[in-house]
C-alpha positions in Angstrom: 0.0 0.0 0.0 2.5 2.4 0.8 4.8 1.7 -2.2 1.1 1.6 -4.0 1.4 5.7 -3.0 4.6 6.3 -3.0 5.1 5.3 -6.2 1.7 7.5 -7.2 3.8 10.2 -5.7 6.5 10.1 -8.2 4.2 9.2 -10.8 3.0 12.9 -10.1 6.1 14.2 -9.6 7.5 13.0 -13.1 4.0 14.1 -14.8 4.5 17.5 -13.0 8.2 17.4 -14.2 7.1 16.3 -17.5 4.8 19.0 -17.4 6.8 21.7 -16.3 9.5 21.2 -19.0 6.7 21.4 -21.5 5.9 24.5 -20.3 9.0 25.7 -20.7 9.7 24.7 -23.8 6.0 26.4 -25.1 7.2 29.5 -23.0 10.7 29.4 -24.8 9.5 29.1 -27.9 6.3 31.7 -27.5 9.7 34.1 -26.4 11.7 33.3 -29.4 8.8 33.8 -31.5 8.4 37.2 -29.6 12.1 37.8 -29.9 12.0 37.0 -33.7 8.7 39.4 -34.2 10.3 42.3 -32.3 13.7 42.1 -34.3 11.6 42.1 -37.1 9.9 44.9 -36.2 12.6 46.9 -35.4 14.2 45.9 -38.4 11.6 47.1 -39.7 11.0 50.5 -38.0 15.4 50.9 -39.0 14.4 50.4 -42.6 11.6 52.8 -42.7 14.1 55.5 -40.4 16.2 55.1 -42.9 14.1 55.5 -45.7 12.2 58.7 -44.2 16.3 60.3 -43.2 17.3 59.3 -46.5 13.9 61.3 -48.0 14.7 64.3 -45.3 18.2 64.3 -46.2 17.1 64.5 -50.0 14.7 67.3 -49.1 17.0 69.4 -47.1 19.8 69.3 -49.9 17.3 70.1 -51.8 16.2 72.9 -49.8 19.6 73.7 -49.7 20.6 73.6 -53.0 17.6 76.1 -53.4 18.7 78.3 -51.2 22.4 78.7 -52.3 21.0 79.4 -55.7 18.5 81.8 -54.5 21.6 82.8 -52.5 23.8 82.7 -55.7 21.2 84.9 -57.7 20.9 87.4 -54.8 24.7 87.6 -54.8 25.1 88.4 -58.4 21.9 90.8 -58.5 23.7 93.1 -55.3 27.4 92.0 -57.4 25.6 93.4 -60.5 24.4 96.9 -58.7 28.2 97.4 -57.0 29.7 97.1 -60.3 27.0 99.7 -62.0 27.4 102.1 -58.7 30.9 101.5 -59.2 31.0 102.5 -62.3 28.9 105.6 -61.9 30.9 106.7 -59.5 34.1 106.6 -61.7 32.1 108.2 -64.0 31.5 111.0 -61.7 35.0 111.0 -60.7 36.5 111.5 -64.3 33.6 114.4 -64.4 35.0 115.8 -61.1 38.7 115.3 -61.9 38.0 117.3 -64.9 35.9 119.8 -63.4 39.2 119.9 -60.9 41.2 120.2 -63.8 39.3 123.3 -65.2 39.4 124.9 -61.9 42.8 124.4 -61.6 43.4 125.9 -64.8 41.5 129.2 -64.0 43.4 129.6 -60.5 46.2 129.3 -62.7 44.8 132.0 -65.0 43.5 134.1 -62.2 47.1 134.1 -60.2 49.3 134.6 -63.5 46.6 137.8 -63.8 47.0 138.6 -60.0 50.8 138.5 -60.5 51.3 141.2 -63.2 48.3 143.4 -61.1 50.7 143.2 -58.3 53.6 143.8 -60.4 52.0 146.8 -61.8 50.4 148.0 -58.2 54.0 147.9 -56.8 55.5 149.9 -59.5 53.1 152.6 -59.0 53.4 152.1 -55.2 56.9 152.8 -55.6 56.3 155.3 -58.2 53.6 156.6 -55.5 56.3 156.6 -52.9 58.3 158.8 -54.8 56.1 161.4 -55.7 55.0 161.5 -52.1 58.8 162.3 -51.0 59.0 164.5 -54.0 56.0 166.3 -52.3 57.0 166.3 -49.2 60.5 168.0 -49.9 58.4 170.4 -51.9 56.2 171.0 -48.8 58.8 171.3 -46.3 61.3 173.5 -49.1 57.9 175.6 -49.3 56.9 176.0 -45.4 60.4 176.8 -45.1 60.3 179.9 -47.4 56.8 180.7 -46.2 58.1 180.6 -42.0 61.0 182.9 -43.2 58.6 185.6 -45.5 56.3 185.8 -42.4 59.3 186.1 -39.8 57.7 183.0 -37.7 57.5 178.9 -37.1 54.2 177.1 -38.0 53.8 175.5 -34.6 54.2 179.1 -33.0 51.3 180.4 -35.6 49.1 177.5 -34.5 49.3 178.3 -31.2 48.3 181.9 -31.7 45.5 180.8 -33.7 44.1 178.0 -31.4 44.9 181.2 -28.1 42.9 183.4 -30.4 40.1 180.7 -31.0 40.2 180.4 -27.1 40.0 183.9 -26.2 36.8 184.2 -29.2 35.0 181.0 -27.8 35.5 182.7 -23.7 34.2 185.9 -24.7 31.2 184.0 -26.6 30.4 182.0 -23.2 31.0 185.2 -21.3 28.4 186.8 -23.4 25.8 184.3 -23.5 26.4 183.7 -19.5 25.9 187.6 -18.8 22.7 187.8 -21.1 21.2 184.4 -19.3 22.0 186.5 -16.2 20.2 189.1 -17.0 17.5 187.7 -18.5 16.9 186.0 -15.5 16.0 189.3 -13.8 13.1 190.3 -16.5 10.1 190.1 -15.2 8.6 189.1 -18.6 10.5 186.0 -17.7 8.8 185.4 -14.6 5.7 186.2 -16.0 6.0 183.8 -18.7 7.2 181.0 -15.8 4.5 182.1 -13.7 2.3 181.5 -16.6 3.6 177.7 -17.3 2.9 176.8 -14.1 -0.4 178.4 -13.5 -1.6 176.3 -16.7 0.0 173.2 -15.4 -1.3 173.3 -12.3 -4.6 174.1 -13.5 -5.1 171.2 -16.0 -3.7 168.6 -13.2 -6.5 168.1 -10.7 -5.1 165.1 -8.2 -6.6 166.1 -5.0 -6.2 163.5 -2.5 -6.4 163.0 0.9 -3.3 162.9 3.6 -2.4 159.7 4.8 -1.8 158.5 8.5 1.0 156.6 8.6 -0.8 154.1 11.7 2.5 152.4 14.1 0.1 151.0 16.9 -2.5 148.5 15.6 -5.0 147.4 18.6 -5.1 144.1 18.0 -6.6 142.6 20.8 -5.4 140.1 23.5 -6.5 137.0 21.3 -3.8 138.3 18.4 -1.1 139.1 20.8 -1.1 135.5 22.2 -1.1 134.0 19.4 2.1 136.1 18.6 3.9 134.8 21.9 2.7 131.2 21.6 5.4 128.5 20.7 7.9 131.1 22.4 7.3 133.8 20.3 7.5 132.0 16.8 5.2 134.1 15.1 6.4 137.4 16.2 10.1 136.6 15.6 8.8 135.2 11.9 7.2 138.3 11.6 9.9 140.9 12.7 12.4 138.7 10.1 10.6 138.6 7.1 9.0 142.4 7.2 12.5 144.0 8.4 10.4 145.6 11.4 10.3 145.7 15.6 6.7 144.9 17.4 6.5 146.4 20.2 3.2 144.4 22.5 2.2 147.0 25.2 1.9 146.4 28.8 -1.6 145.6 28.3 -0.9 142.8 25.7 -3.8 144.3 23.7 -2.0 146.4 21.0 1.2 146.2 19.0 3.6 148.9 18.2 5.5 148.9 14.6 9.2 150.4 15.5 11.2 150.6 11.7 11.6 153.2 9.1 10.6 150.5 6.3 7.0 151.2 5.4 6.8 147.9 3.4 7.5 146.5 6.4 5.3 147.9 8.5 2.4 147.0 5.8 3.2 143.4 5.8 2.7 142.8 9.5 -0.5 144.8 9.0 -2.1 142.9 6.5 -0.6 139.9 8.8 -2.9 141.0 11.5 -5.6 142.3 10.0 -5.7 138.5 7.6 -5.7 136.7 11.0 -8.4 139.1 12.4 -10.9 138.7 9.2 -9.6 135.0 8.7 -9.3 133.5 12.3 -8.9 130.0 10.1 -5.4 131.4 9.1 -4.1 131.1 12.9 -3.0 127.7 12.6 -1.7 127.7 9.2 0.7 130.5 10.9 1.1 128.6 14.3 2.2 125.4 12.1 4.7 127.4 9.8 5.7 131.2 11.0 8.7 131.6 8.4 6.4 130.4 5.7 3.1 132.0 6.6 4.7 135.5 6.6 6.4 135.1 3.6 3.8 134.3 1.7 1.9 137.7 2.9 5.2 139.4 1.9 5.4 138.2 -1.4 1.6 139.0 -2.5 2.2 142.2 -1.3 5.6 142.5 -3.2 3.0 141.4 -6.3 0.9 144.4 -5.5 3.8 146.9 -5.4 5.3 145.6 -8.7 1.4 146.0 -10.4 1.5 149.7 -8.9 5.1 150.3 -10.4 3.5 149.0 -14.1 0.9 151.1 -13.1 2.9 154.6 -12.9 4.3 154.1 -16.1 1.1 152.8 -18.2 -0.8 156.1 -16.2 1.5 158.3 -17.9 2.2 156.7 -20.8 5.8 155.7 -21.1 7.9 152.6 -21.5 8.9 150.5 -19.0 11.8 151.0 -16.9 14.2 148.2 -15.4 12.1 145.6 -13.3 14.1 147.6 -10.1 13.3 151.0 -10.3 9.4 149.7 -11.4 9.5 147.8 -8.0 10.8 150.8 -6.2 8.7 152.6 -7.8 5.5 150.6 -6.6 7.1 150.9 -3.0 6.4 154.9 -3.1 2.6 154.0 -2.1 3.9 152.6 1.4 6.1 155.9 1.9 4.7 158.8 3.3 6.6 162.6 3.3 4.7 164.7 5.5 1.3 162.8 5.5 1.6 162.7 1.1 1.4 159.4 -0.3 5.1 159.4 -2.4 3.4 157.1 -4.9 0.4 159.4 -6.0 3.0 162.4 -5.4 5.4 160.7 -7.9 2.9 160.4 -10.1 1.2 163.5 -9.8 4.3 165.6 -10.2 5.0 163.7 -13.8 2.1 164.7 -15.3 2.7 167.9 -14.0 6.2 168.2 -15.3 4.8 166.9 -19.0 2.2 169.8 -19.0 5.1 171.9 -18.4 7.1 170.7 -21.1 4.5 170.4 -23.5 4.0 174.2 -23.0 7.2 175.0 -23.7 7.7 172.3 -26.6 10.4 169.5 -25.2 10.2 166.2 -24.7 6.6 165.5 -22.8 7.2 162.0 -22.0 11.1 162.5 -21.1 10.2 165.4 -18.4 7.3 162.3 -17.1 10.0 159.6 -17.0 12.5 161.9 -15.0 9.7 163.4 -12.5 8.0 159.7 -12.2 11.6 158.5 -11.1 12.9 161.5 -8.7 11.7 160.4 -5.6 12.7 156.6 -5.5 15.7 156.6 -3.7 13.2 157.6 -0.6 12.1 153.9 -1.1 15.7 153.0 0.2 16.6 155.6 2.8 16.1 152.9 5.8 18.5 150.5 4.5 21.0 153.2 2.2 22.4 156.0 4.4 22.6 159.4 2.7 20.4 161.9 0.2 17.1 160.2 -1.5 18.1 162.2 -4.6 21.9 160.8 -4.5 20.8 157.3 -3.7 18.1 157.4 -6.7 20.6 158.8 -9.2 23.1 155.9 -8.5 20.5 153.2 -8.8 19.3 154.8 -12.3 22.8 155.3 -13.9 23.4 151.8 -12.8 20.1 150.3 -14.4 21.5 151.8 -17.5 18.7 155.2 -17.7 19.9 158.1 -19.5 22.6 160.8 -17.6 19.6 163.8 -18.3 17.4 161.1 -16.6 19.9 160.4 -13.7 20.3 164.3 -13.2 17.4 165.0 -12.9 17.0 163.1 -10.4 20.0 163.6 -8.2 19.4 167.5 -9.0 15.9 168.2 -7.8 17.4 168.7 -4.2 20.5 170.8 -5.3 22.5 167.6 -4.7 24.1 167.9 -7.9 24.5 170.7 -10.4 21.1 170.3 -13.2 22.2 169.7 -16.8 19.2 170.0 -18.8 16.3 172.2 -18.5 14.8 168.6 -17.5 16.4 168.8 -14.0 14.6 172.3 -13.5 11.2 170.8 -14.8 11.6 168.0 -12.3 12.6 170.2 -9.5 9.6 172.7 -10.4 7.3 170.0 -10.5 8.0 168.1 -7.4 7.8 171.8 -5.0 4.2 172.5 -7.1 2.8 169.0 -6.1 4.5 169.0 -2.6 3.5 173.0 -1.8 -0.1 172.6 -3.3 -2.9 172.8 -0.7 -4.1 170.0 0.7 -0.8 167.9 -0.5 0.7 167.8 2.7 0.3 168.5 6.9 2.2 169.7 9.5 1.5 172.4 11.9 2.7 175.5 11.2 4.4 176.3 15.0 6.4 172.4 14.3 8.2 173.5 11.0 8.8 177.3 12.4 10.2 175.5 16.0 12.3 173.3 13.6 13.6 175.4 11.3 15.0 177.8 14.5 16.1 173.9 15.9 18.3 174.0 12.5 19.8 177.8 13.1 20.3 177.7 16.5 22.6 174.6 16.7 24.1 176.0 12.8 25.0 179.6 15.0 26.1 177.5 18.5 30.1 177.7 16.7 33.0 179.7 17.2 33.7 181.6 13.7 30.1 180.9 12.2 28.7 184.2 10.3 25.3 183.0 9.9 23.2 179.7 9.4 20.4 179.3 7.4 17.2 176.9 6.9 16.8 176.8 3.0 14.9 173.8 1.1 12.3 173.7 3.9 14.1 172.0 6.7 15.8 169.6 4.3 19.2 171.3 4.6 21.2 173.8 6.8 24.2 176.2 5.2 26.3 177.8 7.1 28.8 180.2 6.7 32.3 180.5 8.7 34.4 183.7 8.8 37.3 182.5 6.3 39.9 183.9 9.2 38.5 181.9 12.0 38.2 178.4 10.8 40.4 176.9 8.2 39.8 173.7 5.6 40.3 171.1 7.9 38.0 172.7 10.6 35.2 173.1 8.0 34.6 169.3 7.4 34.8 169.0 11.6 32.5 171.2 12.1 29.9 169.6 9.4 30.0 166.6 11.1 29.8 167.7 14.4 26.4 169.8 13.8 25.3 167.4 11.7 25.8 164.6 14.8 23.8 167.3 17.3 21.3 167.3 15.0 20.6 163.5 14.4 21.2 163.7 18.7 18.8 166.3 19.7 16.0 166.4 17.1 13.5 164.2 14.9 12.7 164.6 11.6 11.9 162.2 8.6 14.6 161.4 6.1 17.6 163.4 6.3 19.2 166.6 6.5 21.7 168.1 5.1 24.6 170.2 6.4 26.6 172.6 4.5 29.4 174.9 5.5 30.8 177.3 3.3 34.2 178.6 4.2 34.8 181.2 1.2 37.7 184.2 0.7 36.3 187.6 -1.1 38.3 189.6 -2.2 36.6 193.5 -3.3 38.8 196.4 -4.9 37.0 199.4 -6.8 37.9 200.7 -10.3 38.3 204.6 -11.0 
């Protein structure tokens, strides 16, 4: 029995051997037949690679050969247009080597010509030369017998001539200076002066009222601490930008303007009276003083630049450097006497162009001058010395004409006047200041400072007399020539002018003259 199974057991181990090699042998060959179909295959896919590189390959030497013919034809069409542009431009060449040629030839020409010109220019430059020597032997061989006929030398007959010439042209100027001097004394003269004016002065109706020039603005306690908030930051802003003191009262309610600049003064007024009307505007200044108060200063310095255009459109004529239109404009914040300098200014112009017109000059010259005579007052807090001075530098600088300049620096006997101009602008500027109504101040004030002037003129050792002339403006006094000498003239100018600056107040300035001067008299028989 056992046997009977254990032989079963290898019966069924040989069948599954049997088996199992079988089905290796199917799997084997199933591979090789794989194996066989896949070489095939890929021999297949090589064949057809090759095939479709072997077609590409074809096409793309096609292609190429294409493209180097295209290439090729290109080449000869652009070889083809060098060689004609070539040969144009050797055609042009020759042309321009023989237009070269030509011109050569006619600068040949043209020098061979130039050569005899100069050939023949020099021989009659030397042929010149010695005719001129000829001559001038002649001349000297002829002065020569002329200087010993008249029994004296050229040069010394010249100089009797030129003495003689002299002598006529002195007595001329003597002449004419003795019949100006006495025609200044004819009353039909003054008459006819009078008349000018009267006519001027009638046609030109400016009346205006006196200004007050206002220092102490009553601004109120609100305004004054907003000035001293932030330690002060406002109020210093302020006192920077308009050149100007403020002065806040014991009271803290009002503030006094201390400065001589009127521009100045006006910006911190429109300050407050902008922060008073516009109490928005208070912390645009609280925020930025510096930039707050410069921005009220510049529209204002836009207003006094339209007033300077102004002047000169009024009385029609042109335009004047952008500095003296600007000072100009300042005028209407400068006051002389309670009389607004601006309307004064231009007042006095179109008085001054009446005048000329009357007597047939230049209209609009007299204007220009007049309009311009006064703006040196617009410096006299920053510029020490004469408003008329200081204006006739800044208008010779600005390039304005000398009968202009003169006219200015004359109208206060600052200068000697050149042109009748000077006396029209001098004449013009009393008629407008003198007229009634122009300007204010009490009569017992000018009379006190005009014996102010006199007294301390007189209060020297060797002083004659002193005397008030150009109403208050300026004080002359004379020395006894004996008493004080040169150098004691210029000390004593400046120590009466220093007693005056010391002891009394007055707008602008004054100015002190002494006249130290020798006569001598002797009587003819």
């Amino acid at each position: 029995m056992l046997l009977a199974v254990i032989a079963g057991l290898v019966a069924l181990v040989v069948t599954g051997l049997l088996s199992a090699r079988a089905a290796a042998a199917e799997t084997r060959r199933v591979a090789r037949k794989a194996v066989e179909e896949a070489r095939a295959q890929a021999a297949a896919e090589i064949k057809a690679a090759e095939l479709e590189a072997a077609a590409h390959k074809k096409a793309m030497e096609t292609a190429a050969r294409a493209e180097a013919l295209e290439a090729g034809q290109v080449a000869d069409r652009e070889l083809a247009e060098a060689e004609a542009k070539a040969n144009r431009r050797e055609d042009a060449l020759r042309e321009r080597e023989a237009d070269v040629d030509a011109v050569v030839d006619a600068t040949e020409a043209r020098e061979a010509a130039l050569d005899s010109v100069h050939r023949d220019l020099q021989s009659k430059r030397d042929r010149t030369n010695g005719i001129g020597q000829d001559i001038d032997r002649k001349q000297a061989a002829f002065r020569t017998e002329l200087e010993s006929r008249a029994g004296i030398k050229a040069v010394e007959l010249i100089k009797q001539l030129e003495h003689g010439w002299l002598e006529a042209a002195r007595a001329r100027a003597a002449a004419l200076v003795r019949n100006a001097e006495q025609a200044t004394t004819d009353p039909a003269h003054d008459r006819e002066a009078r008349r000018v004016m009267e006519i001027a002065a009638a046609r030109c109706s400016m009346h205006f009222l006196t200004e007050r020039d206002l220092r102490t603005l009553r601004v109120g306690p609100e305004l004054v601490s907003v000035l001293l908030d932030n330690n002060a930051a406002l109020h210093g802003a302020l006192e920077r930008i308009a050149g100007v003191q403020l002065q806040i009262n014991d009271d803290k309610d009002a503030i006094r303007l201390e400065g001589l600049d009127g521009v100045g003064r006006e910006v911190v007024r429109r300050a407050m009276h902008r922060m008073q009307k516009k109490p928005e505007t208070i912390d645009d200044a609280r925020k930025s003083p510096e930039e707050w108060a410069t921005k009220v200063r510049d529209v204002l310095q836009q207003e006094i630049r339209a007033l300077g255009k102004k002047a000169f459109q009024q009385l029609g004529i042109q335009k004047a450097h952008p500095e003296i239109v600007d000072l100009v404009g300042a005028l209407n914040y400068r006051t002389s006497y309670t009389q607004n300098q601006w309307l004064h200014a231009v007042e006095a112009s179109f008085l001054a162009g009446m005048m000329a017109a009357e007597l047939g000059l230049d209209e609009k010259l007299a204007r220009r001058a007049t309009l311009m005579h006064d703006i040196g007052k617009a410096l006299t807090h920053k510029i020490e010395g004469s408003h008329a001075v200081i204006g006739a530098e800044i208008a010779r600088r600005v390039g304005e004409s000398e009968i202009v300049a003169n006219a200015i620096g004359s109208h206060h006997a600052d200068e000697p006047p050149n042109s009748v101009y000077a006396y029209l602008t001098a004449a013009s500027d009393a008629m407008s200041g003198a007229r009634p109504g122009a300007r204010r101040e009490q009569t017992e004030g000018f009379s006190t400072k005009l014996d102010d002037l006199e007294r301390i003129g007189m209060d020297r050792r060797g002083v004659d007399y002193a005397h008030a002339v150009h109403g208050g403006r300026e004080l002359r006094v004379y020395v006894r020539e004996r008493d004080v000498d040169d150098v004691g003239v210029v000390e004593m100018s400046t120590e009466i002018a220093n007693q005056i600056a010391d002891e009394m107040t007055f707008p602008g300035q004054i100015k002190v003259t002494v006249i130290r001067a020798f006569e001598a008299t002797s009587t003819a028989n």
